[in-house]
C-alpha positions as CSV (number, residue, x, y, z in Angstrom):
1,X,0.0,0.0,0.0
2,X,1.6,2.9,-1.1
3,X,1.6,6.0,1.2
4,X,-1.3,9.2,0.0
5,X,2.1,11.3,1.2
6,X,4.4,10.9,-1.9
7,X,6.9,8.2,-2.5
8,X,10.2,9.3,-0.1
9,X,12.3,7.4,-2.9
10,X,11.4,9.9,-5.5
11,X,12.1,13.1,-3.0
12,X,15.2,14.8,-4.4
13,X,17.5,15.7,-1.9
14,X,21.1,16.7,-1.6
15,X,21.3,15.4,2.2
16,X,23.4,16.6,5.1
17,X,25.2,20.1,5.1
18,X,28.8,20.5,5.9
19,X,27.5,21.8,9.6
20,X,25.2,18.9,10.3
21,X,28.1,16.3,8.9
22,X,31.2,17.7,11.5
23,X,29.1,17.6,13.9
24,X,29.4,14.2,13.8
25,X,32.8,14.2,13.2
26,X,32.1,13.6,9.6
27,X,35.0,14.7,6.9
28,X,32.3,14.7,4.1
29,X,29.1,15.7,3.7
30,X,25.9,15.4,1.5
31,X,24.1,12.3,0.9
32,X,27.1,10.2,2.1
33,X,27.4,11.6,5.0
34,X,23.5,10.9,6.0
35,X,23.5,7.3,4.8
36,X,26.4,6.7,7.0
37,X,24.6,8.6,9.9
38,X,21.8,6.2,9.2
39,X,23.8,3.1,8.9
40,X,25.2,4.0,12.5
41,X,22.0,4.5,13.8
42,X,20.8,0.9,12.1
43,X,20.8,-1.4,15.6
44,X,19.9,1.2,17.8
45,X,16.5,1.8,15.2
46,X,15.8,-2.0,15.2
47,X,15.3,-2.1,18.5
48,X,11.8,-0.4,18.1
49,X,10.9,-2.0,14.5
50,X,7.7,-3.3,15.2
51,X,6.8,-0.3,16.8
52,X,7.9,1.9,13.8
53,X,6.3,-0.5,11.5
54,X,2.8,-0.9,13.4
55,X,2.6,3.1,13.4
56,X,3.7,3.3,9.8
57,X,0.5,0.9,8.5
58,X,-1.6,2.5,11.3
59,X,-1.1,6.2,9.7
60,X,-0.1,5.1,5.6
61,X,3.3,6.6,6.4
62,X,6.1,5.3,4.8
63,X,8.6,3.8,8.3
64,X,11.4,5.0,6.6
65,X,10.2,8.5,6.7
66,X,9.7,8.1,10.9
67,X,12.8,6.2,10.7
68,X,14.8,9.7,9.4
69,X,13.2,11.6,11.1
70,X,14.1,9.4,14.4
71,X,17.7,9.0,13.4
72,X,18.1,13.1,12.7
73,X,16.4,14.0,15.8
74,X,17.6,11.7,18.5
75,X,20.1,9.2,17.2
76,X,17.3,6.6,17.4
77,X,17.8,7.7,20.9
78,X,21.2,7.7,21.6
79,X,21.2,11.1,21.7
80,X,18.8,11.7,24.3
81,X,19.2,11.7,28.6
82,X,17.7,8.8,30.9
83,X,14.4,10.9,30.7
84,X,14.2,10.7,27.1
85,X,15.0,14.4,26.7
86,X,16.9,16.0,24.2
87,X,18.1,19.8,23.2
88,X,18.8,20.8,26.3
89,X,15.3,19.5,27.9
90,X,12.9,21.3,24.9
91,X,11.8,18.1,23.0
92,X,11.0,14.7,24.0
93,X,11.1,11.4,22.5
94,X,12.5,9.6,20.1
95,X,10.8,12.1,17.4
96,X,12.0,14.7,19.8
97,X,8.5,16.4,20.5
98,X,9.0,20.0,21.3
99,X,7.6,20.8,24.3
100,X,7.8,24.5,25.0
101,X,5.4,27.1,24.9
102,X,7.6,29.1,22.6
103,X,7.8,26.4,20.4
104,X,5.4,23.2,19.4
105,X,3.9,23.2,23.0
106,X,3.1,19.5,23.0
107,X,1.9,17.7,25.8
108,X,3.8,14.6,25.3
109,X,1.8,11.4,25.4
110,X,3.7,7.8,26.6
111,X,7.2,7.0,27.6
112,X,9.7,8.5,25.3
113,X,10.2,5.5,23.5
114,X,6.8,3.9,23.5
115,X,3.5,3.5,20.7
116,X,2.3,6.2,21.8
117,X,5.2,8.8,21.6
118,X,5.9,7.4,17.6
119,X,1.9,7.9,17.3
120,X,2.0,11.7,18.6
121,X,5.4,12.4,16.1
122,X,3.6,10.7,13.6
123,X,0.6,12.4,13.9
124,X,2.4,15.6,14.2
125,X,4.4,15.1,10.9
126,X,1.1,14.5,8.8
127,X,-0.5,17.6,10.2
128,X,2.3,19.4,8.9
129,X,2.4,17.5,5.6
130,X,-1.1,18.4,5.4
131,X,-0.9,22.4,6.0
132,X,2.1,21.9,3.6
133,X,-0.1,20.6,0.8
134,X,-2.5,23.3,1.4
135,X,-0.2,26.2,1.3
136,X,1.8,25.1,-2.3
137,X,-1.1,23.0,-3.7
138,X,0.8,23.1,-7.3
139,X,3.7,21.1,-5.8
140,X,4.2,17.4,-6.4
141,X,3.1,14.9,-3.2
142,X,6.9,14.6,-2.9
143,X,7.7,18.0,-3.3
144,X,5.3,18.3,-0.3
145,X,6.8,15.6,1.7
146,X,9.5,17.2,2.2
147,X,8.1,20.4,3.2
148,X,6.2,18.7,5.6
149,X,9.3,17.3,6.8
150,X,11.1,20.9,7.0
151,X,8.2,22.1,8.6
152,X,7.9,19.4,11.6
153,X,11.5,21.1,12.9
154,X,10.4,24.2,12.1
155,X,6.9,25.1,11.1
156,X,5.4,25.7,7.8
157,X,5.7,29.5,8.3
158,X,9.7,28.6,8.2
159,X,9.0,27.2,4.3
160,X,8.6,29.6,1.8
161,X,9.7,28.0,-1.6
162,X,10.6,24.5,-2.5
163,X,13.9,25.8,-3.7
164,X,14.9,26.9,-0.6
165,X,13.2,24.7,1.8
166,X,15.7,24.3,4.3
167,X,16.9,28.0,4.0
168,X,15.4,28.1,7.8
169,X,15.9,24.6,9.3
170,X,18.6,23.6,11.6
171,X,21.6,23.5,9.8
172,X,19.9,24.6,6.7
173,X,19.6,20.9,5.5
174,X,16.7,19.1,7.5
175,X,14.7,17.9,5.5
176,X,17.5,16.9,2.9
177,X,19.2,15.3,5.6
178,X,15.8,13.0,7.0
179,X,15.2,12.5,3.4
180,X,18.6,11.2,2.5
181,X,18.4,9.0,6.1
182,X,14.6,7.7,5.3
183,X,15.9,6.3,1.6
184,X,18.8,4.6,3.2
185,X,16.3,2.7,5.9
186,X,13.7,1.9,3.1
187,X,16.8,-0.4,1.3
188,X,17.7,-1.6,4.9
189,X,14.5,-3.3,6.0
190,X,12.0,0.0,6.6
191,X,10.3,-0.5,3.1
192,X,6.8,-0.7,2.9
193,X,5.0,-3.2,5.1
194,X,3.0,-4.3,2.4
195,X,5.7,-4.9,0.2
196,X,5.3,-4.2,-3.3
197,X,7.1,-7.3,-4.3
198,X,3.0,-9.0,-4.2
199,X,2.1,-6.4,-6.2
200,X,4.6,-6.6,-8.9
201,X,4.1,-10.7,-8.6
202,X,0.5,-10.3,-9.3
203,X,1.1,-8.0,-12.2
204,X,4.0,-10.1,-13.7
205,X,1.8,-13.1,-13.5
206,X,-0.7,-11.0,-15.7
207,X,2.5,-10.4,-18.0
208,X,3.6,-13.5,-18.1
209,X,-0.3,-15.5,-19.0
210,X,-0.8,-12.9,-21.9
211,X,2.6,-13.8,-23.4
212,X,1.6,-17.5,-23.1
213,X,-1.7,-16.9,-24.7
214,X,-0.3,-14.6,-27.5
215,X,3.4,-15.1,-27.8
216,X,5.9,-13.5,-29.4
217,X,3.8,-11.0,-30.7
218,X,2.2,-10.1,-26.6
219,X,5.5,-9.7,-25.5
220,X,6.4,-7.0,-28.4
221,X,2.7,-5.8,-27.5
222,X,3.4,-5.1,-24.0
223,X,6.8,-3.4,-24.3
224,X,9.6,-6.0,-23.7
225,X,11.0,-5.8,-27.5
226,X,14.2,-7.1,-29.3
227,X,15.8,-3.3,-28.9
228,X,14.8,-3.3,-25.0
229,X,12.1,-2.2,-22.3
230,X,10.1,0.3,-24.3
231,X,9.1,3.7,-22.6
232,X,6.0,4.4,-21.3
233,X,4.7,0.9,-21.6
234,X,3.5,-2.2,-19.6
235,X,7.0,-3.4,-19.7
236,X,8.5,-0.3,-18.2
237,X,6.1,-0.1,-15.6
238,X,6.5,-3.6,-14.3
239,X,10.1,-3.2,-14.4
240,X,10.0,0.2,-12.3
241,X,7.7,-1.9,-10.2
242,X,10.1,-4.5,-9.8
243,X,13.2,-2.2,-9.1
244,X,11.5,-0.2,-6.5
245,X,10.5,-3.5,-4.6
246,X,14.2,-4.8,-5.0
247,X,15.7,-1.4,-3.9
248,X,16.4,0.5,-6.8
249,X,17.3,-2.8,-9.8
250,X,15.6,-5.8,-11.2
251,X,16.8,-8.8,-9.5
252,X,18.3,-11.0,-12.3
253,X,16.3,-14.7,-12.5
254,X,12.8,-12.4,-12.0
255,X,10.0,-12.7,-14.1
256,X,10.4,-9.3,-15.1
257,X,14.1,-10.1,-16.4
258,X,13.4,-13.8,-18.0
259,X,10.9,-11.6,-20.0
260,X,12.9,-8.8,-20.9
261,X,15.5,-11.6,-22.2
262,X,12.8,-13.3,-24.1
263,X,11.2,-10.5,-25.9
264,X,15.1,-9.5,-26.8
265,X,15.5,-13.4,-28.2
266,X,12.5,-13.9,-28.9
267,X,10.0,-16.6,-26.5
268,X,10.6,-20.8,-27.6
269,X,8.0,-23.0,-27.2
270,X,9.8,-24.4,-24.1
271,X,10.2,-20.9,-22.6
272,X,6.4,-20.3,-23.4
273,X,5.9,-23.5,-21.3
274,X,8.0,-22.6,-18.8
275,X,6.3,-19.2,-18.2
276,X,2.9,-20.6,-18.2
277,X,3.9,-23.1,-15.5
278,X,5.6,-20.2,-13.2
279,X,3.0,-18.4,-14.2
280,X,0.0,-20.8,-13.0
281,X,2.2,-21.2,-9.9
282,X,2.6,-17.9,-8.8
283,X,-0.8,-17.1,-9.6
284,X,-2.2,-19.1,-7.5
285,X,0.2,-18.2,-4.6
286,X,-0.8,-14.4,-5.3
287,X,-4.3,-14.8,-5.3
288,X,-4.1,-16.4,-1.5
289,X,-1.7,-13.5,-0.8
290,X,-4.4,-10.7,-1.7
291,X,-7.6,-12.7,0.7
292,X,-5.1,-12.9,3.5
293,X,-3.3,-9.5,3.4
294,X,-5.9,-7.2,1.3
């Protein structure tokens, strides 16, 4: 189930600034520099996984999203005292929550590091995705994303074009810097819950019973031709399917790839068979899939 906030692996970002990066004793900066943030942050994260991930379903939030924002704000809680407070006693939580009157004024609800507390952040986030949307209505869902995400540290008052949308945050990079953090979870384990990987099954299976019935000529029909994946087709839509539920490629030995080779070559009668077998197989498997999960 895709999230009705944008895709955070089509946000654009250029990730952490040169202030956010020596702070952490980093010698580079930029997108790098916020994966390996991330990727330090990784065990500490997984310790409240099925919390993230129940929250995430709950609110159609991507968990990787609450997952950069966690790692940015509190170090998935390393960062924070024995009373789960952080810059200097303002903001609580793993989300770090602020609490003051001058600021958010939230009345925090649960321990720092319960349901509860990722309910409240979460909550908080898509409010401010929400004003976001309503002020720059003309922007793309991921263009608003990430002013959401700028705002939740600072307001929406603090974002006043997409082209500078960090010009106010702390170090003038937050929301490039959760961004870049939320894309490196989503390859290590935060993807969606619902992965797409049943979707793109069911629609490969649909693929792959259409090149049975009409092969060659369905595969040529459908996009996978002897020159490649055309754009704009069936074809290239189950393969960007297929690479965003593999992380960003098309595993090799997929569907998706044993058709792309065959509409390059050309489909045998034994690869016809062979598809219609995986095909009836999978299809089956898929069908139980969607009455259990959908």
């Amino acid at each position: 189930m895709a999230s009705p906030y944008g895709n955070i692996m089509k946000v654009e970002t250029s990730g952490a600034s040169w202030r956010t990066a020596i702070a952490d004793w980093k010698h580079f900066n930029g997108v790098p520099a916020s994966h390996n943030m991330a990727e330090h942050d990784l065990a500490a994260m997984n310790k409240y996984k099925g919390l993230i991930m129940k929250v995430a379903e709950r609110n159609a939030v991507d968990p990787a999203v609450i997952c950069g924002i966690i790692s940015r704000e509190s170090r998935a809680g390393k960062g924070l005292d024995k009373h789960g407070r952080g810059d200097y006693g303002k903001a609580f939580g793993l989300m770090q929550i602020d609490t003051t009157p001058s600021g958010g004024g939230n009345t925090p609800k649960g321990e720092w590091d319960s349901e509860e507390h990722l309910q409240q952040g979460t909550e908080i986030l898509i409010e401010f995705i929400k004003r976001i949307q309503k002020k720059f209505h003309s922007w793309t869902y991921e263009q608003q994303l990430k002013g959401g995400i700028a705002a939740y540290n600072k307001g929406e008052d603090c974002v006043e074009s997409y082209q500078e949308v960090d010009a106010k945050t702390n170090g003038v990079d937050y929301s490039n810097d959760v961004v870049a953090r939320a894309q490196w979870f989503y390859r290590h384990g935060y993807g969606e819950k619902r992965n797409g990987g049943i979707i793109v099954a069911a629609t490969a299976v649909v693929g792959a019973v259409c090149a049975v019935a009409l092969a060659p000529l369905a595969l040529t029909a459908i996009g996978f031709g002897a020159g490649g994946i055309v754009a704009g087709s069936t074809a290239a839509s189950m393969m960007s399917a297929a690479a965003v539920a593999n992380g960003g490629g098309v595993a090799a030995g997929s569907l998706v790839a044993v058709l792309q080779s065959a509409g390059a070559v050309g489909l045998s009668w034994m690869a016809t068979a062979i598809v219609g077998s995986v095909g009836a197989a999978v299809g089956g498997s898929v069908g139980w899939l969607e009455r259990t999960f959908f």
